[in-house]
VMD Tcl script that draws the C-alpha trace (Angstrom):
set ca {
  {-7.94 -11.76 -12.48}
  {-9.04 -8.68 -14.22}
  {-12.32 -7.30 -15.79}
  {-13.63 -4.07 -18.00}
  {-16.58 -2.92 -19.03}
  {-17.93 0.75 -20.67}
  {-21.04 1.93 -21.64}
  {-19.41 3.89 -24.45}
  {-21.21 1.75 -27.09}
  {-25.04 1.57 -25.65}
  {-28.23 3.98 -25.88}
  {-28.56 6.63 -23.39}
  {-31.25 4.15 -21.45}
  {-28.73 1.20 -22.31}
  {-26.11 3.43 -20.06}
  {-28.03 3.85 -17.51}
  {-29.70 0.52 -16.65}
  {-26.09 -1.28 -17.88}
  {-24.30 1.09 -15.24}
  {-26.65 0.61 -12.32}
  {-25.79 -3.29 -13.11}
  {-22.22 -2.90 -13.38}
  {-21.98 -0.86 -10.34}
  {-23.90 -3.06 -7.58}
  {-21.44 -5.85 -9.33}
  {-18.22 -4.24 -9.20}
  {-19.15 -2.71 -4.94}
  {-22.27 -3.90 -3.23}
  {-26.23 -3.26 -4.11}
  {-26.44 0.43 -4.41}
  {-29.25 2.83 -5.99}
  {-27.65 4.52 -8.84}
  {-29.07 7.86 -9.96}
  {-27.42 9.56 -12.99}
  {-27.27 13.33 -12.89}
  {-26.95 14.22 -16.54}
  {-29.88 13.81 -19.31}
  {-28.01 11.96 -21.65}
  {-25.43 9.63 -19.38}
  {-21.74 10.59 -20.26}
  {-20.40 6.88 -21.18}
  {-19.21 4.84 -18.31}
  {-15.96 2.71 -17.72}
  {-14.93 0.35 -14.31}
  {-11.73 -1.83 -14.52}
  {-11.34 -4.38 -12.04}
  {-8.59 -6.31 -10.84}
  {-8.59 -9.53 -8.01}
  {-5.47 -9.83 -5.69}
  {-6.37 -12.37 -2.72}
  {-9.24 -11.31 -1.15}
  {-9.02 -7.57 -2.22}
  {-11.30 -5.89 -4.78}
  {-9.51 -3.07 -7.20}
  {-11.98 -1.11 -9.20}
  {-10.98 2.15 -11.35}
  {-13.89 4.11 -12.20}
  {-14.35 7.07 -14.79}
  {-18.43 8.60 -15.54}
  {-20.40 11.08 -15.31}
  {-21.90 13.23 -12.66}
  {-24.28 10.90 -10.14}
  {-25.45 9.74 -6.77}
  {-25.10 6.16 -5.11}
  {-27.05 5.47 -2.18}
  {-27.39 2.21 -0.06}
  {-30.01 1.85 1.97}
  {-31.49 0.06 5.43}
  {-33.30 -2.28 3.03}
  {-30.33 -3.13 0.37}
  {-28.20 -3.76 3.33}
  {-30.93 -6.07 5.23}
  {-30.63 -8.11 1.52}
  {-26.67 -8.84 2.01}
  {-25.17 -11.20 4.15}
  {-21.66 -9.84 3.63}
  {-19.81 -6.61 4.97}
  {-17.40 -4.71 3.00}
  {-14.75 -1.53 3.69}
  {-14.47 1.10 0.14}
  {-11.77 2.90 0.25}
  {-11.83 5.26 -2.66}
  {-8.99 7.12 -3.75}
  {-10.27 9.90 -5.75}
  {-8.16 11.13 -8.44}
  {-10.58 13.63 -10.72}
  {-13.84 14.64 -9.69}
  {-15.33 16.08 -5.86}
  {-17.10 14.01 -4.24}
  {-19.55 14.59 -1.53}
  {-20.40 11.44 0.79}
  {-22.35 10.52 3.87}
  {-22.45 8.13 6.67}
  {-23.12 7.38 10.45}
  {-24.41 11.25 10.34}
  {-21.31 13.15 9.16}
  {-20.68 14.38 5.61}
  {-17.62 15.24 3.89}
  {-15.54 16.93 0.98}
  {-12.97 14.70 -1.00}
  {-11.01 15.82 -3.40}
  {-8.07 14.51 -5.67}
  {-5.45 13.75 -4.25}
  {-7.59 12.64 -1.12}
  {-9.50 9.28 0.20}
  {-12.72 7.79 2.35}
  {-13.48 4.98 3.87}
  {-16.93 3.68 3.86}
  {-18.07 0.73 5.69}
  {-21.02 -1.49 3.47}
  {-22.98 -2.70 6.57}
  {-24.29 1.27 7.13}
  {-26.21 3.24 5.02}
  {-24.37 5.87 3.13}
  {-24.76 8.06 -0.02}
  {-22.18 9.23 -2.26}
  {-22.62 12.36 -4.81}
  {-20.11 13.70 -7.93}
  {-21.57 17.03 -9.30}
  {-18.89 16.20 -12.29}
  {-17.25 13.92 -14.66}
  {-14.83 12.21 -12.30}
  {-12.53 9.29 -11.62}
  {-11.26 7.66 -8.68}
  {-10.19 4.13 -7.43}
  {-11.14 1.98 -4.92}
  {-10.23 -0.86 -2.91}
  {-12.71 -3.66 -1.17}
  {-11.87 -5.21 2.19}
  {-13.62 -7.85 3.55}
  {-14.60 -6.45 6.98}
  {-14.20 -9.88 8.81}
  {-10.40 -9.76 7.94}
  {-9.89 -6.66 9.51}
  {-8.76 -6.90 13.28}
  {-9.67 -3.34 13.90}
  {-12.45 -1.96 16.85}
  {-15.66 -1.28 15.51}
  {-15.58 2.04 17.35}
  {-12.55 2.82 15.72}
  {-13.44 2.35 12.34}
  {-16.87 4.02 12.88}
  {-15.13 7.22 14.06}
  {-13.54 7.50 10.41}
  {-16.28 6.95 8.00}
  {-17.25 9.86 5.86}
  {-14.01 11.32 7.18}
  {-11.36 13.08 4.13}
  {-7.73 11.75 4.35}
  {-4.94 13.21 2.44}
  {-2.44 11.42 1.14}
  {0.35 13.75 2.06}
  {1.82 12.75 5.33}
  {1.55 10.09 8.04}
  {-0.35 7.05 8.36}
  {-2.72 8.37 5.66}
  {0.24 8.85 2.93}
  {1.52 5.44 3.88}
  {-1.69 3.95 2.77}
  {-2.68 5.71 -0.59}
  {0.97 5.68 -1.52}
  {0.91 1.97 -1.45}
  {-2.74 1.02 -2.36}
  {-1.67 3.74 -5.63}
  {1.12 1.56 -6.26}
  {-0.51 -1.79 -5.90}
  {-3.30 -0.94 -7.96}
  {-1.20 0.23 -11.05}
  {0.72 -3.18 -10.45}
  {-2.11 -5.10 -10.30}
  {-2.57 -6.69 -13.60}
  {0.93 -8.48 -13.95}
  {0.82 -9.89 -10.33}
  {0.07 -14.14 -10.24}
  {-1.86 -15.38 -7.62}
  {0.45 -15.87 -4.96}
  {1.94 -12.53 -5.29}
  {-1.09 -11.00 -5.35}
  {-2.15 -11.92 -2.47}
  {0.67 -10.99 -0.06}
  {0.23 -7.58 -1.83}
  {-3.57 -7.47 -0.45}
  {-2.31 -8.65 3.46}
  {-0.04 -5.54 2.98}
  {-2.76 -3.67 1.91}
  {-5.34 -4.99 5.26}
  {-2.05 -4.52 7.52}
  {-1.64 -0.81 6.22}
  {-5.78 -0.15 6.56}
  {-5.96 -2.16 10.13}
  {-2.70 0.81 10.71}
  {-4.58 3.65 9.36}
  {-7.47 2.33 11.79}
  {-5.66 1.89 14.92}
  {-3.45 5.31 14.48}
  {-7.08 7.40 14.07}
  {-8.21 5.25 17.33}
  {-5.06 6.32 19.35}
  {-4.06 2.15 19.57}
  {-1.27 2.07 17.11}
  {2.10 1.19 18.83}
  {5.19 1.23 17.04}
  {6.67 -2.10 17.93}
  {3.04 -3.42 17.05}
  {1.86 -1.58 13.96}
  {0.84 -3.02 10.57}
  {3.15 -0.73 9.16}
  {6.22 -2.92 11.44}
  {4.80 -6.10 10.16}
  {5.09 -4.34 6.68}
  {8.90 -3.37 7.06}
  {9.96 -6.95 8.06}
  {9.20 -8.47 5.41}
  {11.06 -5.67 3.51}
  {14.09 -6.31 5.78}
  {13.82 -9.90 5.63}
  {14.16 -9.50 1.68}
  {17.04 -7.03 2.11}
  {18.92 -9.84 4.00}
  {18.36 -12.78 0.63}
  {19.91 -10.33 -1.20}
  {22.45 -8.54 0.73}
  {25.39 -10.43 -1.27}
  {23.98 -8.90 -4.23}
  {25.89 -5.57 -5.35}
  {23.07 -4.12 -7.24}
  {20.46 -4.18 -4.28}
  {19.21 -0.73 -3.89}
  {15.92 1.12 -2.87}
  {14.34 0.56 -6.64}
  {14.78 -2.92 -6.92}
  {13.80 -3.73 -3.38}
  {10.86 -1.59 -4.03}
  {9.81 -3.32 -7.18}
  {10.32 -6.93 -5.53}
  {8.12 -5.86 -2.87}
  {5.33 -4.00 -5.12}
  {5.77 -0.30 -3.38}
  {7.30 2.88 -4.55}
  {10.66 3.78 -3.90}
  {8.40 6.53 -1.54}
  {6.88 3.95 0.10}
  {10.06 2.51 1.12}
  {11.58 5.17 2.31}
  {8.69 6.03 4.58}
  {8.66 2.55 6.29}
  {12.32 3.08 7.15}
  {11.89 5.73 8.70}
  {9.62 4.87 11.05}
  {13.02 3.75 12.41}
  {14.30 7.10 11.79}
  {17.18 5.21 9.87}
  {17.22 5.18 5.55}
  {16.86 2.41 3.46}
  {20.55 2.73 2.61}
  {22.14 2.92 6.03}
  {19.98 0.38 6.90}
  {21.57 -2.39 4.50}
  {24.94 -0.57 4.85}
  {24.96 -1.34 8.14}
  {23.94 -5.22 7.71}
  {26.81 -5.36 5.01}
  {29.41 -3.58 7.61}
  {28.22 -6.34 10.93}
  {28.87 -9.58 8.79}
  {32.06 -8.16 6.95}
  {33.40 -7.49 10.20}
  {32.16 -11.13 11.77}
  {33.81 -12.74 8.53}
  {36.92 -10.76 8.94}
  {38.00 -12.34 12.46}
  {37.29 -15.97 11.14}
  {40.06 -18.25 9.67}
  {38.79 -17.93 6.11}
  {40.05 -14.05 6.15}
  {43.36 -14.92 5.58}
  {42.57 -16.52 2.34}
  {39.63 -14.59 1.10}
  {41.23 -11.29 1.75}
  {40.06 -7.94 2.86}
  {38.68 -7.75 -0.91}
  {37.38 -10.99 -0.86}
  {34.98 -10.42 2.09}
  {34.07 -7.02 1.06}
  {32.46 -8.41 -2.17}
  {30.77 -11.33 -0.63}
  {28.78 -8.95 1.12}
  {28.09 -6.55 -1.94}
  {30.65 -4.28 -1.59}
  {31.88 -3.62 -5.13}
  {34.44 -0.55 -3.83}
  {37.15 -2.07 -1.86}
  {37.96 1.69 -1.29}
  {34.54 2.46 -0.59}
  {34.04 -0.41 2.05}
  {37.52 0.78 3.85}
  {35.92 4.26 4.47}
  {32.64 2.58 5.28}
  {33.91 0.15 7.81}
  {36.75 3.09 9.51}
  {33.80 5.15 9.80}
  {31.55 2.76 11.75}
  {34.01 1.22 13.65}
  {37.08 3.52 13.97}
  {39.23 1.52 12.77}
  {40.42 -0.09 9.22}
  {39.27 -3.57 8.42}
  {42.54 -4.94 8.50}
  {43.18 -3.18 12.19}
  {40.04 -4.79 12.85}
  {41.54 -8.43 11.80}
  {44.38 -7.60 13.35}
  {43.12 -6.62 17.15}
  {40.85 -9.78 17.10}
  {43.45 -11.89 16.52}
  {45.22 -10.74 19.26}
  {42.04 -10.47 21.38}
}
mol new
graphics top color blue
foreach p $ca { graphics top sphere $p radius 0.5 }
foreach p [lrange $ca 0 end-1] q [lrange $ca 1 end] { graphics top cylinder $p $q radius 0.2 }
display resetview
């Protein structure tokens, strides 16, 4: 489900009393104070995957505040994370302040008063949680409000490198797709959350849960000789970045991984009766290698030994 609206066609006034609207509809109640005498025109595209809210927002310079007494009004509670792409923003909350800039994100949590201010034309993009789906502390998450993230290494890339991804995919996802794209998207946040806290645990992380279902598509479609990082990627609605950086929270790469998968059930295949009829060949392409040649190096390399050695010393086993 998607939406749009700009301002680009109304009044000055019409801007700003459309925007303030359009704003407390696309986030949560907020006070919206324009910064510019006549409002530069407005535009917020919105997008539904399960029980995540994408917005993309471009305007003018501002301030958004939410207050004691908007929040006393609402009887939900929401996580923003904003990715900000043009634009500085300066935000508040739970008494810190803090700098983000493109390239970077924040996290703000609804149930809190908080104030946001863009001294520029800006644009940025934004994600809403439902706080009641996220299994995180409250501590934890309290400790990283009004807190700048950049997108350029650990946890923190992991996140805005898929929530990028998933928001420019958005619009051609159905319903059911969508929304195991948004429990990626809580897994990776719930991550974020627990890594910040000092909880996360390797064997336990979202990011785990994440990779698994990766892996578990890798193994459908390990017959398949075109299977490679892009088009697991694209099944799985990530960048080919983004899959990369799961596996190697392994310290293995995507391509050794499935290598690897390919090179265990050749070898399985090749001490059963069928080898004999199927061939060397035979098995090497029911498991996606296309390169007979290439699968011989492959296999001597992992296990010392040429596949048909291999046969060979299990028969004899």
């Amino acid at each position: 489900m998607s939406a749009s609206l700009s301002t680009a066609s109304l009044s000055a006034s019409g801007r700003a009393e459309c925007w303030h609207e359009a704003v407390s509809h696309a986030f949560v109640p907020m006070a919206v104070n324009l910064l510019e005498e006549v409002p530069t025109p407005g535009r917020i595209v919105g997008h539904r995957l399960g029980s995540v809210r994408i917005s993309r927002v471009q305007a003018g310079p501002q301030m958004v505040t939410r207050s004691r007494r908007m929040i006393a009004d609402s009887d939900s509670s929401t996580l923003i994370l904003s990715l900000q792409e043009r634009g500085t923003a300066l935000k508040e909350q739970d008494g810190r302040e803090t700098v983000i800039r493109p390239g970077e994100f924040s996290v703000t949590d609804t149930s809190r008063a908080f104030r946001k201010k863009i001294e520029e034309g800006f644009v940025f993009t934004s994600f809403l949680f439902p706080r009641a789906e996220l299994v995180v502390r409250e501590k934890d998450l309290r400790a990283l409000t009004a807190t700048t993230f950049s997108g350029t290494g650990g946890s923190a890339a992991l996140v805005a490198t898929y929530l990028s991804r998933m928001a420019h995919e958005a619009e051609g996802l159905d319903e059911v797709l969508g929304r195991r794209a948004a429990a990626t998207a809580l897994d990776l946040l719930a991550m974020l959350i627990d890594d910040r806290g000092g909880r996360a645990r390797p064997q336990e992380s979202r990011a785990a849960a994440s990779l698994e279902r990766v892996k578990e598509h890798i193994l459908r479609n390990l017959r398949d000789p075109d299977l490679s990082p892009s088009t697991i990627a694209e099944a799985n609605f990530m960048s080919v970045r983004f899959l990369h950086k799961l596996f190697q929270l392994e310290g293995v790469t995507v391509g050794g991984w499935i290598r690897t998968q390919r090179l265990e059930r050749c070898g399985r295949d090749l001490l059963r009766p069928m080898a004999g009829e199927v061939g060397v060949a035979g098995i090497a392409r029911r498991w996606g290698f296309a390169n007979s040649s290439h699968f011989s190096r492959a296999f001597r390399a992992t296990y010392g030994m040429s596949p048909r050695d291999w046969q060979v010393g299990g028969k004899s086993a």
